[in-house]
N, C-alpha and C positions, 0 to 999 in steps of 0.2 A: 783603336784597340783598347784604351783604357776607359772607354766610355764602355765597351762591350761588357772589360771585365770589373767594371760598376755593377752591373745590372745583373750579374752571376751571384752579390755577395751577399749573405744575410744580413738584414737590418733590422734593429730594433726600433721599431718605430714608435711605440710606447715610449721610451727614454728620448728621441727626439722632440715629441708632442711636449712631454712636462717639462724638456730643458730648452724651448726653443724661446729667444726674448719676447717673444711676442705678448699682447694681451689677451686669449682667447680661450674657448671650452666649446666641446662637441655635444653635440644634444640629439634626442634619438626623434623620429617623429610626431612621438607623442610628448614632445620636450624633458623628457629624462637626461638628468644632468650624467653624461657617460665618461670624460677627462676633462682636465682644466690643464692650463700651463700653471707651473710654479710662480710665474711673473704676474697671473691672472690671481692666483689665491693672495698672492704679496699683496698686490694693488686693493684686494677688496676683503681685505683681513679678517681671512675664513681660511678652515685645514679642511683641504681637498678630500679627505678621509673622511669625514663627519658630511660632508654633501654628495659625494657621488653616489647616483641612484635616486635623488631626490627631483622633484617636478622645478625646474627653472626657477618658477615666480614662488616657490617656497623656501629659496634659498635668498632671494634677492626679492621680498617684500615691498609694499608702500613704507613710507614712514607712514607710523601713526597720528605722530605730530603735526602731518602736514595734512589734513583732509583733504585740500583742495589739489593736490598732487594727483596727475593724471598719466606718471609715466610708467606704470606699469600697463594700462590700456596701450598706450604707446607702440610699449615694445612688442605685446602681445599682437595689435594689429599688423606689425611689421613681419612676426613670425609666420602667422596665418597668410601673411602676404605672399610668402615663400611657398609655404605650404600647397597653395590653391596653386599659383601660376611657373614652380620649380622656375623662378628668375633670382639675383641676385636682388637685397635691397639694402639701399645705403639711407639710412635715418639724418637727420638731423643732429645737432650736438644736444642732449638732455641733461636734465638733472638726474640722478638717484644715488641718493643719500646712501650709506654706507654705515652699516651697526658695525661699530667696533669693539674689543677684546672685552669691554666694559658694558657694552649693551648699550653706549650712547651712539648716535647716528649722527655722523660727520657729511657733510656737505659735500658733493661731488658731482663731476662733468664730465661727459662721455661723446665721442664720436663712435656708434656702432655700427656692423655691417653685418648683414646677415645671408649667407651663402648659402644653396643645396649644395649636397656631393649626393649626385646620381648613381645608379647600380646599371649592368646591361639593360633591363626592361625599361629604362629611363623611368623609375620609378627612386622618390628622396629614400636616402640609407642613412643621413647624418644632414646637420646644420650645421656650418660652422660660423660661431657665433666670434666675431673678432671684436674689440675695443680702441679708442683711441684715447689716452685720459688730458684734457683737456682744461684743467679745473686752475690752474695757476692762471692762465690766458683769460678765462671769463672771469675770476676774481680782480683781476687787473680792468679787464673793460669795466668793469661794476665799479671800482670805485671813481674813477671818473666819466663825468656823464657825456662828454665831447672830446674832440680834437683839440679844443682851444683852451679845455679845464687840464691838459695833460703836458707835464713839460715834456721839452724837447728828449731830453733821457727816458722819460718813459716811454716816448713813442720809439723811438729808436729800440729799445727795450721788446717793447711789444712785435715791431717786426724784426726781431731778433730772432722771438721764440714763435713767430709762425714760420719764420724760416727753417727753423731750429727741427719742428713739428714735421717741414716738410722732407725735408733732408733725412731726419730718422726715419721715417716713414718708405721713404726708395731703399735705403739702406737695410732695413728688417728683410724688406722685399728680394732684395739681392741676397744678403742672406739665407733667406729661406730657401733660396733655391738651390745657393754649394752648399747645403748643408748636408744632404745625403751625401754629396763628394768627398764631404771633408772627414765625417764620422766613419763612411768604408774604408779611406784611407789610412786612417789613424789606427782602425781594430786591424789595418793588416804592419801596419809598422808597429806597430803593439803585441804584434803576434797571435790576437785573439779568434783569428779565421777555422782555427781549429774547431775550435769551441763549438762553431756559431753551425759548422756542417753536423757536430755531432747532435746539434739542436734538432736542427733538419730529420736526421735518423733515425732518432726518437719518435718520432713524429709521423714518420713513413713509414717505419718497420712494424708498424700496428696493423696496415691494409693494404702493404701492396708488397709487392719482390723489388727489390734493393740490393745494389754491387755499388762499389766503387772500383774501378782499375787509376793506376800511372798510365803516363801518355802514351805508352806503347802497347794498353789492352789487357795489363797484366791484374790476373783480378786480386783488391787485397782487402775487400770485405765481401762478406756476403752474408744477408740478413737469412733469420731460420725459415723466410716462406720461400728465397731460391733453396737451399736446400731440401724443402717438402718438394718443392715441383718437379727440381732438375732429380732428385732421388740421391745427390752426391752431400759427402758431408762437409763439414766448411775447410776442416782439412784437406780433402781431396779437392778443393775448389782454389784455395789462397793462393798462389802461385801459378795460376793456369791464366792461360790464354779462355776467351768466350768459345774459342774453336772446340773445347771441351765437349759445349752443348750444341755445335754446328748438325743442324739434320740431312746438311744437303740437297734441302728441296730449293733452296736458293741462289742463283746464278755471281756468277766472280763477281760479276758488274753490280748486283745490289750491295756488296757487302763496300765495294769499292767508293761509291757513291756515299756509304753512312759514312766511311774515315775522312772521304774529303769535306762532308759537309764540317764534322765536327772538330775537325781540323784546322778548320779555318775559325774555328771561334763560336760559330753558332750551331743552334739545339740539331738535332734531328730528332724525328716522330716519326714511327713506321708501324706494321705488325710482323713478324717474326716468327718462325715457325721452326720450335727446336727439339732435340731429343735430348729425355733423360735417357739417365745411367743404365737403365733395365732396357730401352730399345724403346720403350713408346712414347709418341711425339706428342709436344704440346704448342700451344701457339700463344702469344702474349702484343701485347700493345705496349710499344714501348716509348721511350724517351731518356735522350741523352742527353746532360748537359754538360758543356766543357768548363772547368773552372779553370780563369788566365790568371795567368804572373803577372807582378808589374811590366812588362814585356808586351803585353796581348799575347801571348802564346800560352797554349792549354799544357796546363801539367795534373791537369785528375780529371778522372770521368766521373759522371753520377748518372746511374743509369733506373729509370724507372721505373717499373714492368707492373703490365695488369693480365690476370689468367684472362683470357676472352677463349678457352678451348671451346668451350660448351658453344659460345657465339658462331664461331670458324664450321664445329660438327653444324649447327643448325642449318647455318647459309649454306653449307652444302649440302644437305641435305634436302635445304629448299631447293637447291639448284637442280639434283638429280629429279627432284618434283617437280619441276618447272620443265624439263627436257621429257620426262613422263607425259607429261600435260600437253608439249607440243606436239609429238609422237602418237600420242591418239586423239589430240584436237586434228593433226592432219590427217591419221591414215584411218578417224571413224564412219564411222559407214552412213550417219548422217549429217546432215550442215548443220555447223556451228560457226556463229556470229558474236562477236564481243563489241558491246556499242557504248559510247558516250552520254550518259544520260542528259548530261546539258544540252551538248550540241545536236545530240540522235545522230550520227556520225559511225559508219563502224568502222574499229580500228584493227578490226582482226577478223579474217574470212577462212572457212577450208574449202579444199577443191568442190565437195559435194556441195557447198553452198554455193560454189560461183556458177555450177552446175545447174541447181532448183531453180534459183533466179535469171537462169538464164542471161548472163552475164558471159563478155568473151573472156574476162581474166580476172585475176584479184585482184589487182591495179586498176581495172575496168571498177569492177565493184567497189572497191574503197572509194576511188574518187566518186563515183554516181549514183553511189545506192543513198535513198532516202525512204527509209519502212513506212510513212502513210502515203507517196506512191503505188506501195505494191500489195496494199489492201482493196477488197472489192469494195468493199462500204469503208471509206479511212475516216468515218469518227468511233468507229469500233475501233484503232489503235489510241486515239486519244483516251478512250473506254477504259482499255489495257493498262496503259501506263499507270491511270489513277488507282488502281486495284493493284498493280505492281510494287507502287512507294508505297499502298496503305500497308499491305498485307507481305510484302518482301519476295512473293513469287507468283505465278501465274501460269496454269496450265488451261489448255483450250483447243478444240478443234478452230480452225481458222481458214476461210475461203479466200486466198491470194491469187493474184496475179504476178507472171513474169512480166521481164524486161519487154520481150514483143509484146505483149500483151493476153496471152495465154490463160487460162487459171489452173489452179490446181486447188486439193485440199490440201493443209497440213497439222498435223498433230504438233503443239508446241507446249514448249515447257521453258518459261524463262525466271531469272533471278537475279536480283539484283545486290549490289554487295554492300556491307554493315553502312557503310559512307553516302549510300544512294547516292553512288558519282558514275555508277558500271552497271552493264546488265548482260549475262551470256544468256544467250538466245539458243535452244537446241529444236532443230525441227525435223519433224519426220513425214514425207510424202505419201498423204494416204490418200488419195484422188483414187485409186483402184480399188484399196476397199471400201470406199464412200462410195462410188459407183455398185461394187457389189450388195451394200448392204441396200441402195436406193431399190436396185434390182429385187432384191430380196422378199424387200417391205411392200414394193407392188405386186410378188406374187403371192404374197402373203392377204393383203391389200383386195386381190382377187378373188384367191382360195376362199379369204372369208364373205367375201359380196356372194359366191358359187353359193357358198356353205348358208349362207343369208336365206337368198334364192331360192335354195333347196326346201331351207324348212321350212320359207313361206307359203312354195308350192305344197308342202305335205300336209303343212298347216289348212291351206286352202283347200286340199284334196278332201282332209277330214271332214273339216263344213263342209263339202262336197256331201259327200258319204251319208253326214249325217241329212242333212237335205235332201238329199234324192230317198233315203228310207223311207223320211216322213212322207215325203210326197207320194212315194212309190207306193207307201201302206195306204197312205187316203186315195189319190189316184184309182187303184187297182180293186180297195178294198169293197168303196162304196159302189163299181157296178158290180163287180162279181157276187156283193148282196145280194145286188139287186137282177141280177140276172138270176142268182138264186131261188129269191122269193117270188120271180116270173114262173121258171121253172116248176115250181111248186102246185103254183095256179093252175100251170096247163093242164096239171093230172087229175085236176078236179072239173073242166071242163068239157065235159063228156057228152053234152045235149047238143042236138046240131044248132037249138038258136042259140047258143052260147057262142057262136065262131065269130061273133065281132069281137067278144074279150078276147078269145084266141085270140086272132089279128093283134091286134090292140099291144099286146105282152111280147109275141112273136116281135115287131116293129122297136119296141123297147129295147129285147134282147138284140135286134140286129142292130140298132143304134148304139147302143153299150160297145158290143165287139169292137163297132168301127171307131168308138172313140178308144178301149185299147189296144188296137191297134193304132192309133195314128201317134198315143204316146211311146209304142215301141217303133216305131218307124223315126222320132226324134231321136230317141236313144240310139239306133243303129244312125241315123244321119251323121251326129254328131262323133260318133265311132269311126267312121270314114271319114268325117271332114277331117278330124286328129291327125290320123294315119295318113291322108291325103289319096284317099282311095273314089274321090269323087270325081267319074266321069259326067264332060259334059261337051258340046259342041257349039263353035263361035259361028252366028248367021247372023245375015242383015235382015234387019227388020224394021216396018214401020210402028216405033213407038206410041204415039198417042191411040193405032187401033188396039194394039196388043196390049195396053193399058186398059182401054174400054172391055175387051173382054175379057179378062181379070176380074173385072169389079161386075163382070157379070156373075162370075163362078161364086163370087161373095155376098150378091144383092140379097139371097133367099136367108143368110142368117140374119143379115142385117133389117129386111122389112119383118122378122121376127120381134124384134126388139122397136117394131117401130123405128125405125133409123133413115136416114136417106145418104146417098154418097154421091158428091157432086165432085165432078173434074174437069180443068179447064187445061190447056197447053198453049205455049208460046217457042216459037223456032222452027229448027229441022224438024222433019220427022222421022228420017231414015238414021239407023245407030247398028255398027256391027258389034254385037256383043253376046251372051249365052243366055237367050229366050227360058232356059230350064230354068237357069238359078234365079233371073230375078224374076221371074214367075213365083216361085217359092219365097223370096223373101215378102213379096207384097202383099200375096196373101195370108203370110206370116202379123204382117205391120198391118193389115187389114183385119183379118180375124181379132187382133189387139185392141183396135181403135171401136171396134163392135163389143167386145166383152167387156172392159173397162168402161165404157159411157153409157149413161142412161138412157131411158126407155125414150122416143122421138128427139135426139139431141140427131144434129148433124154431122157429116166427117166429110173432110174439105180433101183433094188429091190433084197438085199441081206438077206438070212437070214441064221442064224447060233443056231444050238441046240447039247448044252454042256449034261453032266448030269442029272445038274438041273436048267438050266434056256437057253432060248429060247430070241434071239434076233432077229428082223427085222427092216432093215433103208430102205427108201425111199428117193431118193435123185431124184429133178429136175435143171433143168439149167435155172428158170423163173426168174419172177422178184424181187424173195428175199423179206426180211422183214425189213423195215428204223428198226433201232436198238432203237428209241424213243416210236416204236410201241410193244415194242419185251415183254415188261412187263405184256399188256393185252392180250395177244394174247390168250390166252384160257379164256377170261371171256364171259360170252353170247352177242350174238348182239355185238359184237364188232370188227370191220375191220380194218385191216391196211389202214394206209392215201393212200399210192398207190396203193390201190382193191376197191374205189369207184366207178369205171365204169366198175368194173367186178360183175356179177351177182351172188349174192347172199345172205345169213340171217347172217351172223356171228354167226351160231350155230353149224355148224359141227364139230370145234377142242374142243368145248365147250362140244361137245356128247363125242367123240375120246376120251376126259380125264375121263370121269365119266364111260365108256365102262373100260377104260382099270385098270380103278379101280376094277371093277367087279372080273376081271382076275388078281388081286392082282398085280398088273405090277404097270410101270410108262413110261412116255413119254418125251421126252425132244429134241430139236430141236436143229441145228448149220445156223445160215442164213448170206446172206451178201446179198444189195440191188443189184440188177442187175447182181447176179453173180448165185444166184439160194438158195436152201434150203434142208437140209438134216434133217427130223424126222426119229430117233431112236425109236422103242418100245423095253421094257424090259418086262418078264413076267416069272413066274416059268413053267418048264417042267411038272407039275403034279397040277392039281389043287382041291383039293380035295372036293370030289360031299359033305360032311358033312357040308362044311359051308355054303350051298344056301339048 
């Protein structure tokens, strides 16, 4: 108990420092001389008032007399000792010399020790520099140089005074430790305890709320910030129980718990939560401390108090934010995730997130969820992260997978918090509209190929258009001259021996007609092949004769031009297929092979019938196809660059392809400019009569 009510009493600990026997001075880190002991200025005959605030080694210099004195490095390596490694160091015994009242320097011996006194951070707040003076002991070993030079009274003498040294030494030590005992005890048998609280008061009544009550709670000071808080004035306070400011929000048992603690001798520390005078509450951080009797027993309170309203309003305020928070983190209509940025750990799921991911529970998902699992490509979350700590959030559509393995899309928006230690994660399930837009984009995707399509064909129709004019004007133009300037003739040929030019013109005109006619008979062909209006009928026949006479119906343009047409076959001979169409197409690919090649060049016509399919090539030695031309070669109206002065529509390979479509075939050609042209037909041996 009297240890308890030691520890309650104000002490002056400045008046201890400078009246304790010791030899010592407190030094700041930067060695600023801060107190000295009275015994320490005695011994080194200086006034404590003229040095404090001064640097160490400029109060206690080298002598100058002694150059070769090295104890101020000494002491200074000793401090720095401290300094670096915050341990205790105990020196050796030194010299240093002592300027006295006269300015002479007296000879002196020292045992020093140099201590931290550490702060909470374990960081030095003070050295304390202690002394032993030593100087009578080494003047004595000085004058004699042995054992043997020294009488027996001296030595006896000498360990007199290291005994002497040693015994004072535990004795200061013992000392200094009742000495807080003895000094409390004394200012309370002295009566000065009064004093020493109103010290206290002073002191506190600047920044914080301040009561005193007697042992029974009765209050009998109260500083002007209770009175600002409670709203009561010190008169309506002095005489009162704390029940005064009692708000009631506090249960019998906390208040019963504060009397016992303090009751019994020691502090209590709590928060409190009171009402002023006017009805409105305040709340305070308090501390009581019981001041004992010589007894141990408390006979006054001293009671604390810090406003912490505004603290109390915030924390609840955050609190009612934080139940906000959990309230629509559960019941929002998307999954939200709060995860661990170290561990990637999540420590917090809602139902619609244990839902997305497909998870059975939230216990399910906390224990087993791991985010680059449930990424489709998971070094795109390692992606994330790095774009999250640089830049603080991250939004992104993101292709995940569930727990079974599932995927989905989802729209996310994550954030991480000022610490990058947290990151809430919100996601929104759009896999139905990523599927819609997907959908979208392919009809869109479409619309514009149709729309492409479209204007290539219109584009194509045009050169159409414009092609078939030209042709159509030259075509049509130059016989109907010339059937004109026949015409003309005949009216002049009136003498009966004239009737061979008659004939002659006549023969011309009937020639002409038939050539236009046979370019209107492509135009209507080709009109029906379009529309699919071409009747035809599927017979068997024997190929290589039906071939031979073909190139009968052709031979008479061909030995015009001096030409010869040679055909050879290999295979079947029998092919059920439609005798009309490829009738038409060969004398199509024949009349070609005649009009395009020179005067005696040859034209070769092989055909071959396997099983099931039927091949025939046509090959001339004319004037080939520029390879620039080679692309359009079967679109209507359309010529190669080097058959503009050969006569014709550019419709015939244009018919040839839509024919040999008929007959389920195809067509395809080999050419080189001035070397000549080989067309291939392909076509099946059987063509069957149910699809037409």
């Amino acid at each position: 108990m009297k240890q308890a009510m030691i520890h309650q009493q104000p002490i002056d600990f400045k008046a201890l420092f400078e009246g304790a026997p010791g030899l010592f001075l407190a030094l700041s880190p930067n060695l600023t001389l801060l107190a000295m002991s009275d015994a320490y200025t005695a011994a080194n005959l200086i006034r404590k008032e003229a040095k404090v605030g001064d640097n160490f080694f400029d109060v206690f210099p080298n002598n100058p007399n002694d150059r070769k004195s090295g104890i101020v490095t000494q002491i200074r390596a000793s401090l720095e000792y401290v300094l670096q490694n915050k341990i205790t160091h105990i020196m050796p015994v030194i010299r240093l010399d002592v300027q006295n009242t006269a300015g002479v320097f007296e000879e002196k011996y020292w045992n020093p020790i140099n201590k931290p006194i550490l702060n909470n951070e374990n960081e030095i707040q003070y050295i304390f520099h202690s002394i032993k003076e030593v100087t009578e002991f080494v003047e004595l070993e000085k004058i004699y140089t042995s054992d043997k030079d020294k009488p027996a009274t001296l030595n006896e003498k000498i360990d007199a005074l290291k005994s002497e040294l040693f015994h004072r030494s535990q004795k200061i030590e013992q000392l200094n430790q009742k000495l807080e005992q003895t000094i409390i005890k004394q200012s309370i048998e002295s009566g000065h305890l009064a004093k020493d609280i109103l010290d206290y008061k002073v002191a506190l009544d600047a920044a914080d709320i301040v009561a005193i009550t007697d042992e029974k709670g009765t209050i009998q000071y109260a500083n002007d910030n209770f009175c600002k808080i409670s709203k009561y004035t010190k008169e309506e306070l002095i005489g009162q129980n704390h029940r005064i400011v009692n708000s009631g929000y506090h249960e019998k048992s906390f208040f019963n718990n504060l009397w016992q603690t303090i009751g019994s001798g020691s502090i209590w520390k709590g928060e409190i939560k009171n009402k002023a005078k006017d009805g409105t509450v305040y709340w305070v951080d308090t501390t009581i401390v019981p001041f004992l009797n010589e007894k141990g027993k408390p006979y006054k309170y001293l009671a604390i108090r810090s406003d912490i309203t505004e603290r109390k309003l915030s924390e609840e305020a955050l609190k009612q934010s934080e139940e906000q928070y959990r309230d629509i983190f559960s019941n929002a209509l998307v999954a939200i995730l709060t995860m661990d940025v170290a561990t990637s750990k999540v420590t917090a799921v809602n139902n619609v997130g244990v839902e997305l991911f497909g998870y059975d529970s939230k216990e399910d998902l906390l224990k087993n969820f791991s985010p680059i699992n449930h990424y489709v490509h998971p070094n795109e979350y390692e992606d994330n992260m790095i774009i999250l700590i640089e830049h603080g959030e991250r939004r992104n559509i993101q292709h995940m997978k569930r727990k079974d393995g599932s995927l989905f899309w989802t729209s996310i928006f994550v954030k991480v918090n000022e610490a990058k230690t947290t990151t809430q994660t919100i996601l929104l399930d759009v896999t139905s509209q990523i599927a819609f837009q997907e959908e979208l984009e392919t009809k869109v995707a479409q619309r514009t190929f149709e729309l492409t399509e479209s204007l290539a064909r219109e584009k194509e129709l045009n050169e159409m258009k414009s092609n078939f004019l030209g042709i159509a004007s030259h075509e049509f133009r130059t016989p109907l001259g010339t059937i004109l300037s026949s015409t003309s003739l005949l009216k002049k040929y009136t003498e009966s021996n004239q009737q061979e030019l008659v004939t002659k013109h006549l023969d011309r005109i009937s020639g002409l007609v038939n050539h236009l006619n046979a370019i209107l008979n492509d135009f209507l062909t080709l009109e029906k092949l379009r529309k699919g209006f071409i009747d035809f009928e599927v017979n068997e026949f024997n190929l290589p004769d039906f071939i031979t006479e073909t190139i009968s119906e052709i031979e008479a343009l061909a030995k015009l031009n001096d030409q010869s047409i040679h055909y050879s076959h290999t295979g079947e001979s029998y092919i059920n297929q439609s005798s009309k169409i490829l009738k038409n197409i060969l004398l199509n690919l024949l009349s070609n092979a005649s009009k395009y090649s020179e005067h005696g060049k040859e034209i070769q016509i092989e055909s071959q019938v396997n099983e099931s399919t039927v091949t025939i090539s046509i090959q001339d030695h004319g004037i080939g196809i520029p390879f620039k031309d080679q692309k359009k070669l079967f679109s209507e109206f359309y010529r190669a660059s080097n058959a503009k002065n050969i006569q014709g529509t550019g419709l015939g390979l244009a018919i040839v392809k839509n024919y040999i479509a008929l007959l389920e075939g195809s067509i395809s050609f080999n050419s080189r400019e001035r070397k000549g042209t080989v067309f291939t037909l392909s076509f099946p041996r059987y063509l069957s009569e149910t699809l037409w």
